[in-house]
C-alpha positions as CSV (number, residue, x, y, z in Angstrom):
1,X,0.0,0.0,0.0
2,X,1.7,3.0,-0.8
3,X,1.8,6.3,1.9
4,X,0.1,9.8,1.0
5,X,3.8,11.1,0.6
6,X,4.0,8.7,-2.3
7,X,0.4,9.6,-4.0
8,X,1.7,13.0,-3.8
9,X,3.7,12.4,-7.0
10,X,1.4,12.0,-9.7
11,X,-0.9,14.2,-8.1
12,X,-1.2,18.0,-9.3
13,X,1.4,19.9,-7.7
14,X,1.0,20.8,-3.8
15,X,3.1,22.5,-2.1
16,X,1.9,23.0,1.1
17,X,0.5,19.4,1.4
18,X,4.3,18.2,0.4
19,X,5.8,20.9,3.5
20,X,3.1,18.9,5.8
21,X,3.8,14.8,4.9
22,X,7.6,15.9,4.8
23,X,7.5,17.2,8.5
24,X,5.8,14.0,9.6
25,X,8.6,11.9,7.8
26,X,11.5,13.7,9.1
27,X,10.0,12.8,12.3
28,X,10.5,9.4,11.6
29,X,13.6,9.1,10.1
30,X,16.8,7.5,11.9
31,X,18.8,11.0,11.6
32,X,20.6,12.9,14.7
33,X,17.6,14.8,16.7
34,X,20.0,17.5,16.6
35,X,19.8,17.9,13.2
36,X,16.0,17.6,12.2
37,X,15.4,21.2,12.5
38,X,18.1,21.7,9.2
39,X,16.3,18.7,7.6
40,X,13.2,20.5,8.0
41,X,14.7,24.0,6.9
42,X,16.3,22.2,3.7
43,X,12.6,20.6,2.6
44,X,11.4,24.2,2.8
45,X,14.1,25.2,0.7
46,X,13.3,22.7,-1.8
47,X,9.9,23.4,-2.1
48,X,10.2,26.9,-2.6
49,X,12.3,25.7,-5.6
50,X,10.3,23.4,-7.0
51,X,7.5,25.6,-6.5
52,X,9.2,28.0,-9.1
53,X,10.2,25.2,-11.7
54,X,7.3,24.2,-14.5
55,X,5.0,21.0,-14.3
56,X,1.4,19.7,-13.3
57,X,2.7,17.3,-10.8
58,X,5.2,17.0,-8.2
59,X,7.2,13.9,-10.1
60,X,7.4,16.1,-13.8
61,X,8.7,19.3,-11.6
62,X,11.1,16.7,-9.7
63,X,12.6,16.0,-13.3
64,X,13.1,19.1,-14.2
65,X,15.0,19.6,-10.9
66,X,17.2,17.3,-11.8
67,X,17.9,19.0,-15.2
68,X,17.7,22.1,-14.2
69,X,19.0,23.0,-11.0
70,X,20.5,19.8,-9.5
71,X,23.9,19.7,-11.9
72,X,24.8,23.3,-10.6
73,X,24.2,22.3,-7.0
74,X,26.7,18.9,-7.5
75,X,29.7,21.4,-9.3
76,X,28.9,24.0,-5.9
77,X,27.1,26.6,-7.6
78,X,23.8,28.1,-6.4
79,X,23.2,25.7,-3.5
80,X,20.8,27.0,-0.9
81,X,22.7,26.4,2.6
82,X,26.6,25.2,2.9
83,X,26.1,21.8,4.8
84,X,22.3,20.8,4.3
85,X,22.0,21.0,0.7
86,X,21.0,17.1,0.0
87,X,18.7,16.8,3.3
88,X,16.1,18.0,1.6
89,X,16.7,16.2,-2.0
90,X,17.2,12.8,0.7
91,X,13.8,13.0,2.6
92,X,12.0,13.5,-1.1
93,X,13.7,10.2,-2.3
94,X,13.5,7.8,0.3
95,X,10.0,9.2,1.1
96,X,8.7,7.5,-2.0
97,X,7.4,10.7,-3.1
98,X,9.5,10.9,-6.5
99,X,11.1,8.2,-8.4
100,X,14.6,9.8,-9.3
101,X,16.5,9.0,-12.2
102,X,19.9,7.0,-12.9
103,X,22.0,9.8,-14.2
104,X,20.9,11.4,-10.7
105,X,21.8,8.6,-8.5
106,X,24.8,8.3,-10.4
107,X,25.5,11.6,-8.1
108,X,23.8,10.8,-4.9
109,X,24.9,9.0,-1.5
110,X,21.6,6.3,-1.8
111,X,23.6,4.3,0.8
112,X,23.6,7.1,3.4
113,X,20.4,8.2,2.4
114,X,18.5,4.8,3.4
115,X,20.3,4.1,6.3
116,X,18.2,7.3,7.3
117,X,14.8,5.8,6.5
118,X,12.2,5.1,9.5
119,X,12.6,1.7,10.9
120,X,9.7,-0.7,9.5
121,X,9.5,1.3,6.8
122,X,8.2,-0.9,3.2
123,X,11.8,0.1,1.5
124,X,13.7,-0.4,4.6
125,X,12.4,-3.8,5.3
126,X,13.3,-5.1,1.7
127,X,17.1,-3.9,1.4
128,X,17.3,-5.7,4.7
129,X,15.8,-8.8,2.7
130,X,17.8,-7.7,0.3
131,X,21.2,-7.7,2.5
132,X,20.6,-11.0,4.0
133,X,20.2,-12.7,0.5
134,X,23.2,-11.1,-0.8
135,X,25.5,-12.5,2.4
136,X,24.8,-15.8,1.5
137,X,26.1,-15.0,-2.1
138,X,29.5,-17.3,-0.7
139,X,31.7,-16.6,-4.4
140,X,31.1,-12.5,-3.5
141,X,33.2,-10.4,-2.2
142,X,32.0,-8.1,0.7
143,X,32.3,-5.0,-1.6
144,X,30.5,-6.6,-4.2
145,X,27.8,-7.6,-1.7
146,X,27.7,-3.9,-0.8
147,X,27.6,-2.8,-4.6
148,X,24.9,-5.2,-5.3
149,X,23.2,-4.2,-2.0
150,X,23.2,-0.5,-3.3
151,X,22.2,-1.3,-6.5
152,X,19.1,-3.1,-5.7
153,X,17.9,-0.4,-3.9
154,X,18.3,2.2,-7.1
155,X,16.4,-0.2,-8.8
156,X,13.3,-0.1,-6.3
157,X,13.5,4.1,-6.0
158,X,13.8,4.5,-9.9
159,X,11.7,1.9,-10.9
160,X,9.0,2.6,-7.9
161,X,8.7,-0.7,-7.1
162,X,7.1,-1.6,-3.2
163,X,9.2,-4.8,-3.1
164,X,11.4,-6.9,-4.1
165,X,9.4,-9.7,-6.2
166,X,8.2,-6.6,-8.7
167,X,11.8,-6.5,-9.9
168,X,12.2,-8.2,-13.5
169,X,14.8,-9.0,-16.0
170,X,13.8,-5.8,-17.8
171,X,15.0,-3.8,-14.5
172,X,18.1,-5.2,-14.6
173,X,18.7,-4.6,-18.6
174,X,17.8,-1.1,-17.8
175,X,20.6,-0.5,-15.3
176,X,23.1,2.2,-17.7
177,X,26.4,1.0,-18.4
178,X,28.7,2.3,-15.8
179,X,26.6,1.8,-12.8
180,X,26.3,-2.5,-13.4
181,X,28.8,-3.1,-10.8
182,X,27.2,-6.1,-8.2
183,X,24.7,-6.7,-10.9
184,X,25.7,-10.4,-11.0
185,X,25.5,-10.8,-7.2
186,X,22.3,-9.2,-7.1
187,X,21.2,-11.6,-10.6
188,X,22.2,-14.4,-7.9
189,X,20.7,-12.8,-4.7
190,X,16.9,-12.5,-6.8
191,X,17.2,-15.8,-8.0
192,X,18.0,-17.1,-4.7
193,X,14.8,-15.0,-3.0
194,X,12.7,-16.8,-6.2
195,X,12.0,-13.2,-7.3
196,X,13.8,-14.2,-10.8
197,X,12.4,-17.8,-12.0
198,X,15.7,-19.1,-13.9
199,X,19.2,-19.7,-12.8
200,X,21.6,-17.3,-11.6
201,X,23.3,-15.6,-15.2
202,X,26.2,-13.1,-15.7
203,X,25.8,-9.6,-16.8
204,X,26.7,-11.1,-20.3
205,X,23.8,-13.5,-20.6
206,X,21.2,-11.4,-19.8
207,X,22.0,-8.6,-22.3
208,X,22.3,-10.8,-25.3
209,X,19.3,-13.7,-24.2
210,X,16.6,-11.7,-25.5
211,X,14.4,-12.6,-28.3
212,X,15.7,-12.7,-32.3
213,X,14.3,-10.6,-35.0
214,X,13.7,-11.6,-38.0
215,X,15.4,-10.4,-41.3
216,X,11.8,-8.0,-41.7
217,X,12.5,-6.8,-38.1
218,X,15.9,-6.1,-38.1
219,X,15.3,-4.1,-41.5
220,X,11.9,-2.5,-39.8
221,X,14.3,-0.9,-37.3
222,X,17.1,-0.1,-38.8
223,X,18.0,3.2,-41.1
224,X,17.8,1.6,-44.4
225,X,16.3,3.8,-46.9
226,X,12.7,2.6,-47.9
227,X,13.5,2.4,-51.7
228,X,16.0,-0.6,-50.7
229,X,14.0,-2.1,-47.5
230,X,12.3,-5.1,-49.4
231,X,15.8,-6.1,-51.3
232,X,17.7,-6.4,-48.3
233,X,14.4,-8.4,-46.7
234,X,14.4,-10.7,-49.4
235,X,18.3,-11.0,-49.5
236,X,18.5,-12.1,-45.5
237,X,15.6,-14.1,-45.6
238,X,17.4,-16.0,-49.3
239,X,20.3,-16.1,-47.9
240,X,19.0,-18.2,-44.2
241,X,17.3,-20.5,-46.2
242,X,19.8,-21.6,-49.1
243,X,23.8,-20.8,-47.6
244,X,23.8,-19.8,-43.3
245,X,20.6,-19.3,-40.9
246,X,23.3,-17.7,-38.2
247,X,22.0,-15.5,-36.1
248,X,25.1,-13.4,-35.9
249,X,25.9,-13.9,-39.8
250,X,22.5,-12.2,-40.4
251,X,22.8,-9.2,-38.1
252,X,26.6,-8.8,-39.8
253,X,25.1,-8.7,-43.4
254,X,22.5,-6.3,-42.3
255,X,24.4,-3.8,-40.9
256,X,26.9,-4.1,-43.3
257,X,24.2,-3.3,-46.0
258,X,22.6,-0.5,-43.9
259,X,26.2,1.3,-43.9
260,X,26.0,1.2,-47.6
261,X,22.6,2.3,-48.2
262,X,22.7,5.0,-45.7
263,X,26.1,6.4,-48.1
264,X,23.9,5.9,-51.5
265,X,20.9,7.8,-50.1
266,X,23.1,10.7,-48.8
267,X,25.7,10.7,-51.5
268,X,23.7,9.3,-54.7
269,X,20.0,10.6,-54.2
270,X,19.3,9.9,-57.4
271,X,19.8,6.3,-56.9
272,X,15.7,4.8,-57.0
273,X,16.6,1.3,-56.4
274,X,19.2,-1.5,-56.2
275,X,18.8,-2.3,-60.0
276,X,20.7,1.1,-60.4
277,X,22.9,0.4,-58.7
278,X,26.9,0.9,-60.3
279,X,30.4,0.3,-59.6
280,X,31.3,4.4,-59.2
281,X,28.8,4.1,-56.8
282,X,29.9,1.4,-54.4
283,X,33.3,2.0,-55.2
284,X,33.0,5.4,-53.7
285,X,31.6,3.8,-50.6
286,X,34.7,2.0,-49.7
287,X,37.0,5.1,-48.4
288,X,33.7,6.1,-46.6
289,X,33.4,2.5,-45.3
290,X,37.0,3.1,-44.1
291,X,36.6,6.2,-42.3
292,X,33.9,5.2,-40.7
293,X,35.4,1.8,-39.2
294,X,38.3,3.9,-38.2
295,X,35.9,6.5,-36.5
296,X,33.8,4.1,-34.7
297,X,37.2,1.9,-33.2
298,X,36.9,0.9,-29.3
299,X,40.3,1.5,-29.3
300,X,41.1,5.2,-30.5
301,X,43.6,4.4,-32.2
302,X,45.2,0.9,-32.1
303,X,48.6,0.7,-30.6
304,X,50.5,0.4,-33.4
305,X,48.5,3.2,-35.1
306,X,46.8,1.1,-37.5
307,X,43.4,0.6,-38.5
308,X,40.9,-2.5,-37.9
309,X,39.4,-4.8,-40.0
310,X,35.7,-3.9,-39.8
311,X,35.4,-1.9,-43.2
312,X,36.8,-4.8,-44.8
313,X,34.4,-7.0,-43.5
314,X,31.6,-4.5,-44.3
315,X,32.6,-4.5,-47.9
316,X,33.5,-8.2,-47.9
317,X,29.4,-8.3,-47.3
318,X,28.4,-5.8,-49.8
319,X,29.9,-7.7,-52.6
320,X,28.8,-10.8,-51.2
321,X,25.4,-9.2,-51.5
322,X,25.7,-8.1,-54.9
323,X,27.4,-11.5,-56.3
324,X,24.4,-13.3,-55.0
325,X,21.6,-11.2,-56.1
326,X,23.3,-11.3,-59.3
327,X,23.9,-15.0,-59.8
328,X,20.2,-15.8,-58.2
329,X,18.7,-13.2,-60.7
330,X,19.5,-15.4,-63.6
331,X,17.3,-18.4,-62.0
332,X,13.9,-18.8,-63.7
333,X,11.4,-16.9,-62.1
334,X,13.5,-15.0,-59.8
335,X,12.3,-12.5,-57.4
336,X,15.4,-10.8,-58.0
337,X,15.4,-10.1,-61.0
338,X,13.8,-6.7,-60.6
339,X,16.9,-6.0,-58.2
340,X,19.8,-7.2,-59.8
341,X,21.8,-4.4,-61.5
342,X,23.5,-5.5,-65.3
343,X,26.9,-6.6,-63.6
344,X,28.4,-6.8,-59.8
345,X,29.4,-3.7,-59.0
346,X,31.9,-5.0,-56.7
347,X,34.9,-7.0,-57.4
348,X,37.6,-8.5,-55.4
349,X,40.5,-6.4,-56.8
350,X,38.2,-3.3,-56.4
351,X,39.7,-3.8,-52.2
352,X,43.4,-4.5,-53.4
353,X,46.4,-2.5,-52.8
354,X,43.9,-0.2,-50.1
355,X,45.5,-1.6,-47.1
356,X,43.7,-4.7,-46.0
357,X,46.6,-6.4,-46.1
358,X,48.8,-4.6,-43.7
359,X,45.6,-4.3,-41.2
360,X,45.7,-8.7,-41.3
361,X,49.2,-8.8,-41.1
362,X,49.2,-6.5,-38.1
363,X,46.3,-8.2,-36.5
364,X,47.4,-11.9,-36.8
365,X,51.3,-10.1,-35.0
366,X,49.0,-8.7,-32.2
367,X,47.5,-12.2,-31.8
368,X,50.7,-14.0,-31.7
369,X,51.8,-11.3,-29.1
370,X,48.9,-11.8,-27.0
371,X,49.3,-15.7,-26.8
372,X,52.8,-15.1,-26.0
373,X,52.2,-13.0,-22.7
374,X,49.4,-15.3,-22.1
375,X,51.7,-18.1,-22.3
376,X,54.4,-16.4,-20.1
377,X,51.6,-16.1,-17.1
378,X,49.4,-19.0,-17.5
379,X,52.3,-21.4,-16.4
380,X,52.7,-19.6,-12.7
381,X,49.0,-19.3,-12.2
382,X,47.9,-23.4,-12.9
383,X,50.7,-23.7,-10.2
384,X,49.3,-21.0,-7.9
385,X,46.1,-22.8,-8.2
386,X,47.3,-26.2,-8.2
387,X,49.2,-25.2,-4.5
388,X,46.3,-23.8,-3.1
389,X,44.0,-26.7,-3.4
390,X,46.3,-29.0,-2.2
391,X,46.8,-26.5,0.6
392,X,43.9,-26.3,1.3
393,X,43.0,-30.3,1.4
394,X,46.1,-30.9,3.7
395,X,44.3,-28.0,6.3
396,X,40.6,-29.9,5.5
397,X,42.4,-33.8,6.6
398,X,43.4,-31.3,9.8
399,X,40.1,-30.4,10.5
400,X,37.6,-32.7,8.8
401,X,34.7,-30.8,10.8
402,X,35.7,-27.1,10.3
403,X,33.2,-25.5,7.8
404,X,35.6,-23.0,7.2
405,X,38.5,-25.3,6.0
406,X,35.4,-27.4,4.4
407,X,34.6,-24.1,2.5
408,X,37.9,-23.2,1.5
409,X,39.2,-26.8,0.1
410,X,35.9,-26.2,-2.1
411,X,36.5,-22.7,-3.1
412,X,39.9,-24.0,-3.9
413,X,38.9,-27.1,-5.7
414,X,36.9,-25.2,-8.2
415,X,39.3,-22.5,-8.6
416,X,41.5,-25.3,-10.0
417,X,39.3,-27.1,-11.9
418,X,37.5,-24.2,-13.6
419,X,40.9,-23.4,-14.8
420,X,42.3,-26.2,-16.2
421,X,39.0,-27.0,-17.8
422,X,39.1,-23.8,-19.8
423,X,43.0,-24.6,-20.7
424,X,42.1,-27.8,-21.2
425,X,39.1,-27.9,-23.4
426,X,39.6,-24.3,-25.1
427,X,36.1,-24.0,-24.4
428,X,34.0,-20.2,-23.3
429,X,33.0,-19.6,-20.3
430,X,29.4,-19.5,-20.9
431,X,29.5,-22.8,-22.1
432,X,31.5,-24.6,-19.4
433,X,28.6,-23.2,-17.1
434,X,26.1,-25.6,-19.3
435,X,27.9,-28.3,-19.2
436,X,26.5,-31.8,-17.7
437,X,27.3,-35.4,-17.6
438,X,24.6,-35.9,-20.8
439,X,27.5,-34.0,-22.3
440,X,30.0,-36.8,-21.8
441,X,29.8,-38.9,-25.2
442,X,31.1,-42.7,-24.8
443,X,32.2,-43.7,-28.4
444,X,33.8,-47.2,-29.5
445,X,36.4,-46.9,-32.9
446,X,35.9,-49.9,-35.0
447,X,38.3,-52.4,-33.2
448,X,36.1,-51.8,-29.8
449,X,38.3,-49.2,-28.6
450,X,36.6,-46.9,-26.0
451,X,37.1,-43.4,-26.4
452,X,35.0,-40.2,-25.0
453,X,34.1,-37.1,-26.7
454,X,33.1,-33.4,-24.8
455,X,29.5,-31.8,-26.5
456,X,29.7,-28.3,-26.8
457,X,26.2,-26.8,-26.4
458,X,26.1,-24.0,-29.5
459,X,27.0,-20.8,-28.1
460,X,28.5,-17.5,-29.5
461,X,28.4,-18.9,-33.4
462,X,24.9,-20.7,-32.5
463,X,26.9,-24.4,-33.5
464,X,26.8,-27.3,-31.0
465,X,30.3,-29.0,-31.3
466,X,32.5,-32.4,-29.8
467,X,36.2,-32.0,-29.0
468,X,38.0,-35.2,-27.8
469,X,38.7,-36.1,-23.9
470,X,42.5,-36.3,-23.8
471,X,44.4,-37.7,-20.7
472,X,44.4,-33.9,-19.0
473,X,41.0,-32.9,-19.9
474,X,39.7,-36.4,-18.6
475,X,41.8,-36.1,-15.2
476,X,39.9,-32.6,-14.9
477,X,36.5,-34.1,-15.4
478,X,37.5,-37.3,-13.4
479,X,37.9,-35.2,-10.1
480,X,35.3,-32.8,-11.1
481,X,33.3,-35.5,-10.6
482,X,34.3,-37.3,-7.8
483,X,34.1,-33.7,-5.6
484,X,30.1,-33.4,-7.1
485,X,29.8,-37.0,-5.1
486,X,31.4,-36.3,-2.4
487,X,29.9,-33.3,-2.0
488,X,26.5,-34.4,-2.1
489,X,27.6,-37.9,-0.3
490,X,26.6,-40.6,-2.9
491,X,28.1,-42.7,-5.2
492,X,25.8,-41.4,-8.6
493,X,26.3,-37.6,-10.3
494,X,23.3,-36.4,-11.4
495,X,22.5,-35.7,-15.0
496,X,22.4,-32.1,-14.3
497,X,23.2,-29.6,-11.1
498,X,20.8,-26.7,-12.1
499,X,17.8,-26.2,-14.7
500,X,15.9,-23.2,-15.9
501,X,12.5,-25.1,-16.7
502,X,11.5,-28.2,-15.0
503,X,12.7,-31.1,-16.5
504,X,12.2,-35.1,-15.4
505,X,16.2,-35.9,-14.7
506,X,16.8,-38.9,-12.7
507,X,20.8,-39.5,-11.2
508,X,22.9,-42.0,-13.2
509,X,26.0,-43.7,-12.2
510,X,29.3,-42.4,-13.0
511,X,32.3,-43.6,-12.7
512,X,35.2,-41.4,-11.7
């Protein structure tokens, strides 16, 4: 149920009715006696601002306080009183009465702020939840609990949420890059509360486990001219069906397109459709393609100074794209005949001599360099690892009963064997987290051999794959499973050790 200081939000603008619910509130707050009274002279000051700032209702003038006057008050200019400048903004807040933005928590103490509000209070009661959830997040750190901790909360005061179960997947996409920190403890926190129904997942999964559009979609909301819209439909939807239905091969093709149909219809206007399309055309899109790659670089520039490959692979799929049209156009009853222009505009010795070359020969020297220095420090941290589990076991045959050397030999353990599975096996992270016995394959070679094989769920390239269990990958998998008994004190390792969707999985024995 939500308190008249929170109905006074969406309600039209009242400032004396705001002055009166405030007064009670400060009354209630955990603050210093001492200093109500500038509490109470701070609200006043704060309504006579808002009072002067434009909006029906108390939340749309809160907003433009935040525009408006609350940037000059962070950089020290125009702030009403010296020391109680945020009392005021603090009992609005964590009175429920607006629902503040990110960009101004990103430049607000929310962690002193609640500590402030009235004991029993609805938002009070559920960070406390909150905080117990998050201590039993055993992997965390204790400043990641308190980043996750803080977090949470934003999420409830910009969101408007009363609890804790109202906060969804969409809440935690909407978090702005920059201010993610503890996002995964609190992922792991809500799923332990059962406020998220699925397992715990990084900051990773969640961003890129949303739904896939479809070549129409993707086109729908993209910049593509209209004139070339249904070409570039009919292309992706072609191309799925007869060569690659990759996910990720479609999205490259279709912004690779966009690029280039967003230069011919600022640059060649006169263009009407892809049919007129011609080499001076798309051969003047390749230095644009270049200083565009080079503008839009996460690295600005490279270390050696030299450019990446992404215009190359933009224009790699351009002429792709017009090779195909072209050689599908001459099929019988084509529908793209009506698109294909008389020849391909684009050749393979039209990106020659440009400096592709250099750019591959630079990249595959920064590869080599990077497995190099990996190489140098991977050696002293399998030992580091290695020492500390068997550290750890020596202090656990010590105390057999100690939860904390119990805790530790496992933290230990897995530390090891998450690391040598990875060397091991060459395999992502994501996908070693989705791994399960089922994904042990028993094989026999022609002469009755035995041999094993490692599935691969499809992951970043959306293709399932098998490697073969050597001697060092097997020894990993061996103990990992031999800990997963002992842990849960029987002699069979079930199929799987977390699910997002009920499924009907019964142990099976496994030998270590």
């Amino acid at each position: 149920m939500t308190s008249v200081l929170e109905q006074l939000g969406e309600r039209d603008y009242d400032g004396d009715a705001l002055a009166a619910e405030l007064e009670l509130l400060v009354g209630r707050l955990r603050f210093d006696p001492a200093k109500r009274a500038g509490m109470l002279v701070s609200c006043r000051e704060l309504i006579a601002i808002l009072d002067g700032l434009a909006g029906a209702t108390l939340q749309t003038r809160w907003t433009a306080f935040e525009w408006e006057i609350w940037p000059r008050w962070i950089a020290g200019h125009d702030r009403p009183s010296r020391h109680r400048w945020t009392l005021g903004v603090c009992a609005l807040v964590i009175g429920r009465a607006v629902r503040p933005s990110w960009a101004f928590l990103q430049a607000s103490y929310t962690r002193a702020w609640l500590k402030r509000a009235p004991a029993g209070d609805p938002l009070a009661r559920e960070v406390e939840r909150l905080r117990a959830a998050v201590g039993e997040i055993s992997w965390a750190s204790e400043l990641l609990r308190e980043k996750a901790l803080k977090l949470g909360a934003r999420i409830l005061l910009v969101s408007g949420h009363q609890t804790l179960g109202q906060i969804t997947d969409a809440d935690l996409r909407a978090v702005p890059t920059g201010m993610t920190s503890g996002s995964d403890v609190l992922d792991a926190a809500l799923c332990a509360l059962g406020v998220l129904d699925r397992s715990p997942q990084r900051g990773a999964t969640r961003r890129l486990r949303r739904a896939r559009l479809t070549p129409a979609e993707l086109v729908a909301r993209s910049r593509v001219p209209e004139r070339f819209r249904e070409v570039q439909v009919l292309y992706l939807e072609t191309y799925a069906q007869r060569i690659s239905d990759v996910y990720a091969t479609t999205r490259h093709k279709h912004n690779s397109l966009e690029h280039m149909w967003c230069f011919i219809d600022e640059r060649f206007p006169e263009v009407a459709g892809c049919a007129q399309v011609r080499p001076a055309h798309v051969r003047a899109f390749v230095p644009h393609a270049i200083t565009q790659a080079r503008a839009g670089q996460r690295r600005h520039p490279h270390l050696d100074g030299g450019d990446s490959l992404t215009a190359h692979q933009w224009l790699i799929n351009v002429r792709c794209f017009f090779a195909d049209i072209c050689t599908w156009a001459t099929e019988p009853g084509s529908p793209f005949a009506v698109f294909a222009p008389p020849a391909v505009p684009l050749e393979r010795h039209d990106l020659v001599g440009i400096g592709f070359e250099k750019a591959r020969r630079r990249q595959a020297s920064r590869t080599v360099a990077n497995i190099i220095d990996l190489e140098r420090g991977i050696g002293p941290l399998r030992a580091l690892a290695l020492r500390r589990w068997h550290d750890s076991q020596q202090a656990l045959a010590a105390a057999p009963s100690e939860p904390v050397a119990v805790e530790a030999e496992a933290e230990a353990f897995w530390d090891w064997a998450l690391l040598e599975l990875l060397l091991q096996s060459g395999v992502r992270i994501e996908e070693a987290c989705e791994l399960t016995t089922l994904d042990i394959l028993r094989r026999h070679h022609s002469d009755g051999r035995v041999y094993y094989m490692l599935h691969i769920k499809p992951s970043k390239y959306d293709r399932a794959r098998v490697i073969p269990i050597g001697d060092g990958l097997g020894h990993v998998i061996a103990q990992i499973i031999t800990h997963v008994k002992r842990f849960y004190a029987t002699d069979l390792a079930a199929l799987i050790d977390r699910i997002d969707q009920p499924v009907d999985a019964s142990p099976i024995p496994l030998a270590a």
